[in-house]
C-alpha positions in Angstrom: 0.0 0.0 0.0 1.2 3.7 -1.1 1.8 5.9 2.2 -0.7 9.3 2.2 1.3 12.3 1.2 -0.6 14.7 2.2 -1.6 16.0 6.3 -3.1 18.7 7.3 -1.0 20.1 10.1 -3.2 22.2 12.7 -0.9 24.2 15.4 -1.5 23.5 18.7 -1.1 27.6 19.6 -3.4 29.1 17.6 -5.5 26.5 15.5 -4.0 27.5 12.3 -4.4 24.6 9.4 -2.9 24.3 6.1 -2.4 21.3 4.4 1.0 20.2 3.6 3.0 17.9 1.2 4.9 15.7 3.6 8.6 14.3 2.8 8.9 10.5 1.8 12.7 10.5 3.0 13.3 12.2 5.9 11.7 13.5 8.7 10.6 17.2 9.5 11.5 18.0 13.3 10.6 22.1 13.1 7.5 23.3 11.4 6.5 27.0 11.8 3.0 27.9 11.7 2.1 30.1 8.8 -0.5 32.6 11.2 1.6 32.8 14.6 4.9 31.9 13.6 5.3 29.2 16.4 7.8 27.3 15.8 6.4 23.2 16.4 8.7 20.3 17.1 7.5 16.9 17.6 5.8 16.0 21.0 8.0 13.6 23.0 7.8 9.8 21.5 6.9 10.8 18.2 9.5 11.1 15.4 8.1 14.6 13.5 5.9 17.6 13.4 3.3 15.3 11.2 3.1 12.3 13.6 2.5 15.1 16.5 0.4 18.0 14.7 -0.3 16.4 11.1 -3.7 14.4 10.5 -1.9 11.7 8.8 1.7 10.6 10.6 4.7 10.3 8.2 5.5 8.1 5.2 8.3 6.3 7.1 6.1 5.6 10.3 3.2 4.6 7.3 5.3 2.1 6.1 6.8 0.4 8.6 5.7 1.5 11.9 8.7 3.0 13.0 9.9 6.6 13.1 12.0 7.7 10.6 15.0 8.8 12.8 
């Protein structure tokens, strides 16, 4: 099965959600929010800003269950 590329990211400060294109290759540890400029990083235990704040978790973790680090 293909992983989902796409997640809609929502920050946890202000609400804020835009959907995002997500890397199949590497994982993204800082995301800033486009409305409040927070800077995200991934809660602890999860591997990136998509498996944390995304509505879909990363490719890597898709794939295989594992985070991508």
């Amino acid at each position: 099965m293909e992983p989902q590329l796409v997640s809609i990211i929502t920050c946890p400060v202000c609400g804020y959600k835009k959907e995002e294109l997500m890397p199949t290759n590497a994982c993204q540890f800082f995301y800033e929010c486009e409305n409040c400029k927070t800077i995200l990083k991934p809660k602890e235990g999860d591997c990136c800003v998509y498996c944390s704040y995304g509505s879909v978790k990363c490719p890597p973790v898709q794939m295989s269950n594992n985070c991508c680090s």
